[in-house]
N, C-alpha and C positions, 0 to 999 in steps of 0.2 A: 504494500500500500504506500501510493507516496506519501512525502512526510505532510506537507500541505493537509491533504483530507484524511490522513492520523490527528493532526493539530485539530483540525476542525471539530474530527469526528468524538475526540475527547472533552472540546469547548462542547460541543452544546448535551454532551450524553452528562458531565459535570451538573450542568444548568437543570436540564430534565429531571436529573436525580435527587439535587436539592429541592424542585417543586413539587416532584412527588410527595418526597417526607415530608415537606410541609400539607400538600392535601391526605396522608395519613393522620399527622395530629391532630390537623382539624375534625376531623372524622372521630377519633378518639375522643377530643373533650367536647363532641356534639352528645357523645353517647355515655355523659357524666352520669346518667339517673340510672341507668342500664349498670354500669359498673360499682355501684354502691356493694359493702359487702362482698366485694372481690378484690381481694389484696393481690391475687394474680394477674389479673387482667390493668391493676392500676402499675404493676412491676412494667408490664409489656407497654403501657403507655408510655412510661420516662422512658425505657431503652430508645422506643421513636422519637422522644421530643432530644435525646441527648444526640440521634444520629441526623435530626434535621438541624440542632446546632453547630455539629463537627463539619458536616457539608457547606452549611452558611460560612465556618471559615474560608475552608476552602476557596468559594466562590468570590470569597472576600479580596482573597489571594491572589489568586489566577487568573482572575476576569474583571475586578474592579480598582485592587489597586495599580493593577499597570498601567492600566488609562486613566489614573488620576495622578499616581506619584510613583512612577516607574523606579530612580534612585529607591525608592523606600521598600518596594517587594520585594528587592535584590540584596536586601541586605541581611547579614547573618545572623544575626539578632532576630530575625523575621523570620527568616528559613528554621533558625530553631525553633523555636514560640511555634510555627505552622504544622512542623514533621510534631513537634509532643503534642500540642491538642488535637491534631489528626491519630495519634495513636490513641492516646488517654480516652477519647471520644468512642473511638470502636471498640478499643476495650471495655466501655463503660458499658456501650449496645452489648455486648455479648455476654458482658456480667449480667448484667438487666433480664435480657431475655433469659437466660437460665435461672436465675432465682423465681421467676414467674413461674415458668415452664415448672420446675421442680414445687413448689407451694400450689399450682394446680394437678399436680398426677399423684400426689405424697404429702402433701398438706406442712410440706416443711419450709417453716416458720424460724429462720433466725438470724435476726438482725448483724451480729455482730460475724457471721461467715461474708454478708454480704457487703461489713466496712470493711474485713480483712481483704478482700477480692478487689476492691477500691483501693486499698493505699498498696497492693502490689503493682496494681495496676497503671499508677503512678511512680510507682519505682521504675518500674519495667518501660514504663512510656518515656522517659527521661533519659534512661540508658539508650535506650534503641535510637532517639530521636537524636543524642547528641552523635552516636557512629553511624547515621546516616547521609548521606550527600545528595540523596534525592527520593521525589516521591516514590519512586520504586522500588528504595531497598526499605523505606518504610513500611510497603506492603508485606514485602517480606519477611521482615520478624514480626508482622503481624499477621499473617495468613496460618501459620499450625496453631495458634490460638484460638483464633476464631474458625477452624474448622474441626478443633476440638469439640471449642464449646455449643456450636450449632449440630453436630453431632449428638456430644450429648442429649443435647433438646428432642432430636428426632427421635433416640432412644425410648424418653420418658413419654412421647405422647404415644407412640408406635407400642409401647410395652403394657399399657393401660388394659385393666381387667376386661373381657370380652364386654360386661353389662354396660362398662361407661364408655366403650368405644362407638363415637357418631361420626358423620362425615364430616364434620369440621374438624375432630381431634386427628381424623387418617389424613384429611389435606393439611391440615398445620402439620403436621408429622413428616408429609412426604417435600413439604415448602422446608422444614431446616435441611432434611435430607438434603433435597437440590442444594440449598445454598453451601452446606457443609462441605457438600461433592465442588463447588466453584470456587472456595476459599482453597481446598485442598489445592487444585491446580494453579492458585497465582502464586505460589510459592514458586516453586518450576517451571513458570512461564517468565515470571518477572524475572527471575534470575538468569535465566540462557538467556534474556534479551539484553541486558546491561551492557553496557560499551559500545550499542549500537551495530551489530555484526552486518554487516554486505548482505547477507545472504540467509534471513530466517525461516525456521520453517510455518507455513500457511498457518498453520492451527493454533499455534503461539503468539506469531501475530495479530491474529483476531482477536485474541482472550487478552493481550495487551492492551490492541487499538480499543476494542467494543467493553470493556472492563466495567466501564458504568453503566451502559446499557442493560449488561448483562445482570449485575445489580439490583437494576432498579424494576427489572423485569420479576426476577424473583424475590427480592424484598418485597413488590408488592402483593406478592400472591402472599407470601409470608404473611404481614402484617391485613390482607383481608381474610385470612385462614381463623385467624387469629379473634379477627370481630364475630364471626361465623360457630367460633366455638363461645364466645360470650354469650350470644343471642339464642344459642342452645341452651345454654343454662339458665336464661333469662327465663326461655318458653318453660322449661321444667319447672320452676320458680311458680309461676305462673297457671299453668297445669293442673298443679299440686292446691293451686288458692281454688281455681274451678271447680274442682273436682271435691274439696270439701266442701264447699260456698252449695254446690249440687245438691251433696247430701244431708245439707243445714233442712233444705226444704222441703224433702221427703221425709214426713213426719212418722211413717212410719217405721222407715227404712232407720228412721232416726234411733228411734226408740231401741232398734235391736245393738244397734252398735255402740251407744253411749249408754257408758254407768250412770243409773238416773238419780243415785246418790250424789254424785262430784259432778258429774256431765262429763268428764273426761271419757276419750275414747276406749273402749273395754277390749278384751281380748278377743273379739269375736273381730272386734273392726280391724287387730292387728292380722288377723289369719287371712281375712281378704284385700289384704296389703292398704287400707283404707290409710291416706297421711302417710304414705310411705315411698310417692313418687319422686319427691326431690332426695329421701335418704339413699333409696335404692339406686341412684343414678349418682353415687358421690360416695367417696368413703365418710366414715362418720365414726361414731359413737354410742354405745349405748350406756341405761343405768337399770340398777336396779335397787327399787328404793322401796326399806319398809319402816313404817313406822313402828318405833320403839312403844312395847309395854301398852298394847288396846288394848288386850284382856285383862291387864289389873284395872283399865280405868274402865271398860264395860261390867268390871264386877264390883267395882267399888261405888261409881260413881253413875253408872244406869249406860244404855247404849245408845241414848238421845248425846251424850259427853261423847262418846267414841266416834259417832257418827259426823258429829260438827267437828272433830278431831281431822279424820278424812278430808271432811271439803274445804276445813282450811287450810290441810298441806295441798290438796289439787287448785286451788286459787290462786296461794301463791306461788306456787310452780308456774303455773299457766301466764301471771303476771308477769311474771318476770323472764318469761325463755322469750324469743325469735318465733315470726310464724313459721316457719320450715319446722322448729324442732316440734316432736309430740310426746304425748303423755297420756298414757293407757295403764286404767286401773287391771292390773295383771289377775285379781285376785286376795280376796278378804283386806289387809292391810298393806300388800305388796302393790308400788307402781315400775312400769318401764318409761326409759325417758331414753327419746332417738334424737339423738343430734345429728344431721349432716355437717359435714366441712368441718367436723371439733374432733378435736382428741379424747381422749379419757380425760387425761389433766384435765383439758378445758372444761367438761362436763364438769368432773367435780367442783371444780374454783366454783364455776356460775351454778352448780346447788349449796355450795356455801354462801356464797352471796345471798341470795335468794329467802333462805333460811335466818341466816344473821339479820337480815331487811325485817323479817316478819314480826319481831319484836317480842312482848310478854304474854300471853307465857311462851318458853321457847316449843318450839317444836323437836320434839327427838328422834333421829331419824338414823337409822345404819341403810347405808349403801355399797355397792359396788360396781366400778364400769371396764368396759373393754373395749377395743376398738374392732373396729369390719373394715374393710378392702373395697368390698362390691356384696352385692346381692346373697351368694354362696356362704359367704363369710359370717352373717347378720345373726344366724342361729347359734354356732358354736357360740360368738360374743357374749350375746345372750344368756347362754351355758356359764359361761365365764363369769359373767357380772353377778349370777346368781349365786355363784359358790363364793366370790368374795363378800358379798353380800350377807350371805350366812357365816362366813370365816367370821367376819366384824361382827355381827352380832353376837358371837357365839362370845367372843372376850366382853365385848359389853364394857370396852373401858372408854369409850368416847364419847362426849357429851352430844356431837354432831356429826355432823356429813364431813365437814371439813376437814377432818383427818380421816375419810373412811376410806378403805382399800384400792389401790385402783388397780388393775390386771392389763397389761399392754397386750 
């Protein structure tokens, strides 16, 4: 390709590229109400907003300070400042994207891997940027990075339990794929191009010359793959509201599924998966929760005491959880509590909470929780929750939930 329309062909595939990521962001913070309650999806937004800022340099660089103050883009001072926040920038994207990716397949949650992976990222951008002498060997120590890390990605959504796998999470999956597969080869392509050789060959050429195009072609499948898996969750979300809101109004249908002491959902409604479409479609959580000591106070104190006992641990429960989670009286004093998208931990904290809220008298309550995967998983959990459940009862040395057993 002559050098002329390579010049060109990288000015305006630059330019295209930065417009793209900007009409990605936009798209993202139109879709603010949609991503509430998704710490994954808000992960995947800054990776976009961080890679339509690194591009803005770029563009700042290449195409607008030469025709304003040409001495000034040539200077090395500049060239440095440019090669580290061009790196610092993608490495951010790719940190970004993976910490999403990973907190949506595995629900892992932890801040401080994701400052660590930041201030390496910053070391490394520093190093690379000051032994670089041009945009191309900066691809280069940046290219097995980021086809690590977009690899990764492909992994985690490709590897997803059969129940949660939809078409957005197989096209987000096969878009890191692709992109992983493109990073992998600018390593090897930018490198045998260096020094400008007489004579390259076709296929290295193009992946050099068209490099942004190529980019920008699959970043954006990526980044719509991405919306695609939101609005999937969103409908479940959503689904899940229907579909109890339905059986609010079937009064009779009503009557069979809810405990018409507490009103909570009974075990009958958990057998026909009734409030169980957002859990089912997500990993989660369960509990299992019984109240301490009904039969001294139904024998002391009459079973009118026992009974308002019940409904007001099912009220404040109810009060206090998320619509997604549920609450189903299992049986005589025992409830289960289904959380999607929480841990065990989590469960517990927020039945301590909840409890501690409820004020005088306390309510005394032995639990235990376990986590699920998918669908298959939910019963064992279940199994689980109930044996720590009876473990803590069985010692009877804790006044509450907040210290009771949890089972990973």
């Amino acid at each position: 390709m002559p050098e002329f329309n390579r010049t060109l062909v990288s000015v305006i595939g630059l330019a295209s590229q930065f417009a793209a990521s900007v009409l990605l962001v936009i798209l993202y913070a139109l879709l603010g109400r949609e991503r509430r309650g998704r710490g994954f999806f808000r992960l995947w937004g800054r990776a976009w907003l961080v890679l339509m800022l690194t591009l803005g340099v770029l563009v700042l660089r290449y195409q607008i300070l030469p025709e304003v103050h040409a001495p000034l883009a040539d200077g090395p001072l500049v060239h440095l400042t440019i090669f580290g926040v061009y790196q610092l920038g993608k490495l951010l994207w790719c940190a970004l994207l993976l910490a999403g990716t990973a907190q949506y397949a595995h629900r892992v949650r932890r801040p401080w891997v994701l400052a660590l992976l930041v201030a390496v990222a910053a070391v490394y951008s520093l190093i690379t940027a000051a032994r670089s002498s041009s945009i191309r060997e900066v691809m280069i120590w940046q290219s097995p990075i980021a086809a690590a890390a977009l690899a990764s990605c492909a992994v985690l959504m490709l590897g997803l339990p059969p129940a949660r796998r939809t078409l957005g999470s197989r096209f987000t999956g096969a878009a890191f794929a692709a992109n992983a597969l493109l990073w992998a080869t600018y390593g090897p392509a930018f490198y045998f191009t260096l020094g400008q050789p007489a004579v390259r060959p076709p296929l290295l050429d193009f992946i050099v010359s068209a490099n942004s195009f190529l980019d920008q072609i699959l970043a954006m499948a990526l980044g719509y793959g991405m919306v695609v898996v939101l609005l999937e969750d969103a409908k479940r979300e959503v689904d899940a509201a229907h579909a109890e809101l339905s059986l609010a109004h079937q009064e009779l249908r009503g009557a069979a599924m809810f405990d018409p002491l507490t009103g909570a959902l009974n075990r009958r409604a958990f057998e026909h998966s009734l409030g169980l479409e957002a859990g089912w479609a997500s990993f989660g959580a369960v509990g299992m929760l019984d109240l301490d000591d009904l039969k001294a106070v139904n024998d002391n104190l009459g079973h009118a005491t026992g009974d308002m006992l019940l409904r007001r641990l099912a009220d404040e429960m109810r009060a206090g959880l998320r619509p997604s989670d549920k609450l189903y009286r299992w049986g005589g004093d025992e409830f289960l509590l289904v959380m999607p998208g929480a841990s065990a931990a989590d469960l517990m904290r927020r039945v301590a909470i909840i409890l501690h809220a409820a004020g005088d008298p306390p309510l005394l309550v032995s639990g235990g929780a376990a986590d699920y995967e998918s669908t298959d998983a939910m019963e064992p959990a279940i199994a689980k929750a109930d044996r720590a459940m009876y473990q803590e009862k069985m010692r009877r040395k804790l006044p509450s939930i907040s210290d009771a057993t949890v089972v990973a």
